[in-house]
N, C-alpha and C positions, 0 to 999 in steps of 0.2 A: 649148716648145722648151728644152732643156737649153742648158747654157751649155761652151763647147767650153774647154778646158783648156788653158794655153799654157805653157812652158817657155822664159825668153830665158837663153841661153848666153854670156858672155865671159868671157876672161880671170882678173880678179880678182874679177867681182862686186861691183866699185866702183864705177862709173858707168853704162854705157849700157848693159847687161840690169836696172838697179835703174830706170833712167829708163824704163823698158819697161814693167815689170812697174806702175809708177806711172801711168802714163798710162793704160794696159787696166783696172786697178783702179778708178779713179778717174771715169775716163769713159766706160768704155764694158763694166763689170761685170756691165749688164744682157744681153748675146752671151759674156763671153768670163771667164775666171779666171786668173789670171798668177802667176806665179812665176818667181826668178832665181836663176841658180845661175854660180857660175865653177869652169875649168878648178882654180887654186888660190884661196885666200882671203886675206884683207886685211881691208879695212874699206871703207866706204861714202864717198866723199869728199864735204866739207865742200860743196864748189863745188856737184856733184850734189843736195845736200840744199836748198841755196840757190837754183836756178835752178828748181828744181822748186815752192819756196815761190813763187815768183814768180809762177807759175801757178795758184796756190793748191790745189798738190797735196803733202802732206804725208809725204814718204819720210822723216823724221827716225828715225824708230822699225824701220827697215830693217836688215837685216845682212848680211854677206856667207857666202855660204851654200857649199860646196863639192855640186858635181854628182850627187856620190855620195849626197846624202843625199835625191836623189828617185831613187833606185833600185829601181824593181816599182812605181811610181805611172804611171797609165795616162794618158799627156797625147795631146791630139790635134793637137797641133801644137809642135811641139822648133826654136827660132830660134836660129841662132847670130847672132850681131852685130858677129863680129870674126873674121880670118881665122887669126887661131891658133888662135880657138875650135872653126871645123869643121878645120883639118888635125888639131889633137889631140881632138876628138871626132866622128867624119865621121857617125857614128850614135849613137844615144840607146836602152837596152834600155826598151821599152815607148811607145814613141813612133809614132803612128801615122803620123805624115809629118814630115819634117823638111824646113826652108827655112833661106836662108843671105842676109845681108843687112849687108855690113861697112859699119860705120861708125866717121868717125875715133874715136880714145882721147882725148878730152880731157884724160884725166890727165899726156898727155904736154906740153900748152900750157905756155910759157916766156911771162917777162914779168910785168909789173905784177898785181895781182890782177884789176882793171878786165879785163884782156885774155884772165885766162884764165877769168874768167867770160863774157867773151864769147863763145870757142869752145867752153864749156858749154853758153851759150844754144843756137848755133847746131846744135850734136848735139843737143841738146834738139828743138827744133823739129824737124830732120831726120827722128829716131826719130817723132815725132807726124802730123808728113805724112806719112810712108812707112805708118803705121799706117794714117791716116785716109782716104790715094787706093788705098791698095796690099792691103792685110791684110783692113781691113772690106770691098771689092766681093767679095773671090777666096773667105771664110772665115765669110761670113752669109750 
C-alpha cells in the first residue's frame, strides 16, 4: 500500500500545521507523508519546538514554508487547521480532497511561559487525538 500524502495548512506555519506534519511523520509515516505550509511565513515557534520534544518528537529542524511552494505536487489530502486558513485558501491546485479542522493558535496564549506552554500542550494533544480517532479510521 502506498502511503497517502498529506498537506496541513495555517496561517504562519508556526505552530499547529508544523505540529501536524510532526506527529503523521513521526508516528504514523508507515500510512501517511506530511507536509506544512502557511498562508504567509515566519518562523517555527520555540513553544512548538518544545512541546513537541516532550513527546519525543523532534521538529527543531523544521521551517516555515509558504503554500506556494507545493504548487503541482499531487497530495491526497490538503488540511486546513485554522479558519483564516480555508477562507483564504478554500482549495488547494492538485489536491485530491481537502478537510478543514480549526484549531486554537497558541501563538496567541498570554502569560507566564508555564502557561503558554500549556495551551501548546493542550493544541498539541488536540491535533494528535483528532489525528489518532478522526484522520486514521476515515483515511487507512
Amino acid at each position: 500500500m502506498s502511503k497517502k500524502k498529506l498537506l496541513f495548512i495555517c496561517t504562519h506555519n508556526s505552530a499547529r500545521s508544523q505540529i501536524g506534519e510532526g506527529i503523521i511523520n513521526s508516528l504514523y509515516s508507515d500510512k501517511f507523508e506530511a507536509f506544512s505550509a502557511g498562508i504567509e511565513i515566519s518562523k517555527v515557534k520555540p513553544e512548538a519546538i518544545k512541546v513537541m520534544k516532550e513527546i519525543d518528537i523532534d521538529i527543531s529542524s523544521h521551517y516555515s514554508k509558504h503554500l506556494e511552494t507545493f504548487y503541482g505536487i499531487q497530495f491526497d489530502l490538503v488540511i486546513t487547521v485554522c479558519d483564516n486558513a480555508k477562507k483564504t485558501c478554500p482549495w488547494f491546485p492538485g489536491a485530491k480532497e481537502m478537510i478543514h479542522k480549526s484549531f486554537q493558535d497558541p501563538s496567541l496564549a498570554t502569560g507566564s511561559e508555564t502557561e503558554k506552554l500549556e495551551v501548546f500542550r493542550s493544541v498539541r494533544d488536540e491535533i494528535h487525538n483528532w489525528i489518532k480517532e478522526d484522520l486514521l479510521p476515515k483515511y487507512t
